[in-house]
C-alpha positions as CSV (number, residue, x, y, z in Angstrom):
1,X,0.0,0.0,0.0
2,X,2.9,2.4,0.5
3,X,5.4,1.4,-1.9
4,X,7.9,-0.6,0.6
5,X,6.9,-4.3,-1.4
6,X,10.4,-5.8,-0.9
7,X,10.5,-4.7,2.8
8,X,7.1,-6.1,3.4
9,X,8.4,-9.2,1.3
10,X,11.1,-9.6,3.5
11,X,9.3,-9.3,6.6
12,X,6.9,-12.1,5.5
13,X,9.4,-14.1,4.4
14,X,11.1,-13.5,8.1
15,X,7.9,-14.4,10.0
16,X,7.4,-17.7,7.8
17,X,10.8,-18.7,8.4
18,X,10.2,-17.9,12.3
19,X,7.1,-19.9,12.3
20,X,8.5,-23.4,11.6
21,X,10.6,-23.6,15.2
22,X,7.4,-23.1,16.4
23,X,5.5,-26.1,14.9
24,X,3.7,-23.8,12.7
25,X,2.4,-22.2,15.4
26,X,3.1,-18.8,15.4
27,X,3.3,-17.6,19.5
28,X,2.0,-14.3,20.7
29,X,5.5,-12.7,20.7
30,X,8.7,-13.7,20.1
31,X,12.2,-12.3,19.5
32,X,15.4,-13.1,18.3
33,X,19.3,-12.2,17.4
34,X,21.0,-11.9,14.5
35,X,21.7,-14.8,11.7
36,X,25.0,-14.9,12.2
37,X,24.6,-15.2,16.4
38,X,21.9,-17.6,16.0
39,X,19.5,-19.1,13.9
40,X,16.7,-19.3,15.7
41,X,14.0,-17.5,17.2
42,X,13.1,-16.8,20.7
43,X,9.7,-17.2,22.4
44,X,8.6,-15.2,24.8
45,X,8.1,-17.0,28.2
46,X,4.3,-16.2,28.5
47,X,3.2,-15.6,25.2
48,X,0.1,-17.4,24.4
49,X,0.6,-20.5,21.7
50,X,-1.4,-19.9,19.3
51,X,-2.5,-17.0,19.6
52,X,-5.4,-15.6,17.9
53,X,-4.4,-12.8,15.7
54,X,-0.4,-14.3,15.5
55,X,-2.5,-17.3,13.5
56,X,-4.2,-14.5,11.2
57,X,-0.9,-12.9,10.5
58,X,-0.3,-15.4,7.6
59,X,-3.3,-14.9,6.0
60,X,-1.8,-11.4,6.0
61,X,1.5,-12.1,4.7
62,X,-0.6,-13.8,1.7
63,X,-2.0,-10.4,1.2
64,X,0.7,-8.7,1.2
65,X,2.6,-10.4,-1.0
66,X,0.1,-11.0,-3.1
67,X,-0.6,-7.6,-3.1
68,X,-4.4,-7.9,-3.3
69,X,-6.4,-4.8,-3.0
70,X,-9.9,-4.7,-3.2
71,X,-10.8,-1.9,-5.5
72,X,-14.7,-1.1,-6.2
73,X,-16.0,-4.8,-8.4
74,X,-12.7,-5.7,-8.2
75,X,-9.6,-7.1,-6.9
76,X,-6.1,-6.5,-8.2
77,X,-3.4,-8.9,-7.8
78,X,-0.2,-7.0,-7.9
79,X,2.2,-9.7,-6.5
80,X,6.1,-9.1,-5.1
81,X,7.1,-13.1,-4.0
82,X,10.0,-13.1,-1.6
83,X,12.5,-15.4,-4.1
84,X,12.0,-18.0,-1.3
85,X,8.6,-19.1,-2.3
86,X,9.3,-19.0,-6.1
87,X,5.6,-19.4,-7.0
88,X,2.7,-19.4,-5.2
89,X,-1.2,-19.7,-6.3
90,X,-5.1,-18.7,-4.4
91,X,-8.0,-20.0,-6.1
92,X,-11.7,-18.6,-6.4
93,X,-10.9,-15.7,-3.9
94,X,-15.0,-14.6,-3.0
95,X,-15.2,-11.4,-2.6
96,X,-18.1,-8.6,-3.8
97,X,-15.9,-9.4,-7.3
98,X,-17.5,-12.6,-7.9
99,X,-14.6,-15.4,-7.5
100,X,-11.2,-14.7,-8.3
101,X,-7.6,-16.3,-8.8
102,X,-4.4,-15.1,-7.7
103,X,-1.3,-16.0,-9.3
104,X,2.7,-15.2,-8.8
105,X,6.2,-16.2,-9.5
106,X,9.2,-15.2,-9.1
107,X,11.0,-14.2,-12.5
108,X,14.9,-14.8,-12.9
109,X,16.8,-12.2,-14.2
């Protein structure tokens, strides 16, 4: 929405990363260090597991990348993947559009 698609690429592709150490199952909070001090994430001692809107934040992310914007009739589909994912598909998105699809890849080069 305001121009910073590779950072919010990155960030998604940060918190996907994060979320397998924790089964999938993104906690409440969490923190970490750098890479090269470790690889992992930390969780915060009492931080719920899951968490309501931590297990909404991918669906999010999905947005995000997708860059999906609903726009009057219609939705665009404006994607910028995170080279991680490489290609990635949603299929008859409902919306006051009708049904949609939502396709992106990542292009070499």
């Amino acid at each position: 929405r305001y121009g910073y698609r590779k950072e919010a690429a990155r960030v998604a592709m940060g918190i996907l990363e994060a979320a397998t150490f924790f089964h999938d199952r993104l906690p409440e909070a969490f923190a970490g260090f750098r890479r090269d001090m470790t690889r992992f994430p930390v969780e915060y001692p009492t931080a719920c597991s899951p968490q309501a809107w931590a297990t909404g934040a991918p669906l999010l992310l999905l947005r995000v990348v997708l860059g999906l914007e609903p726009v009057g009739e219609h939705l665009i589909v404006d994607p910028h993947l995170p080279e991680q994912i490489g290609w990635l598909q949603i299929l008859d998105i409902p919306g006051r559009w009708g049904r949609t699809d939502a396709f992106a890849r990542v292009r070499e080069g």
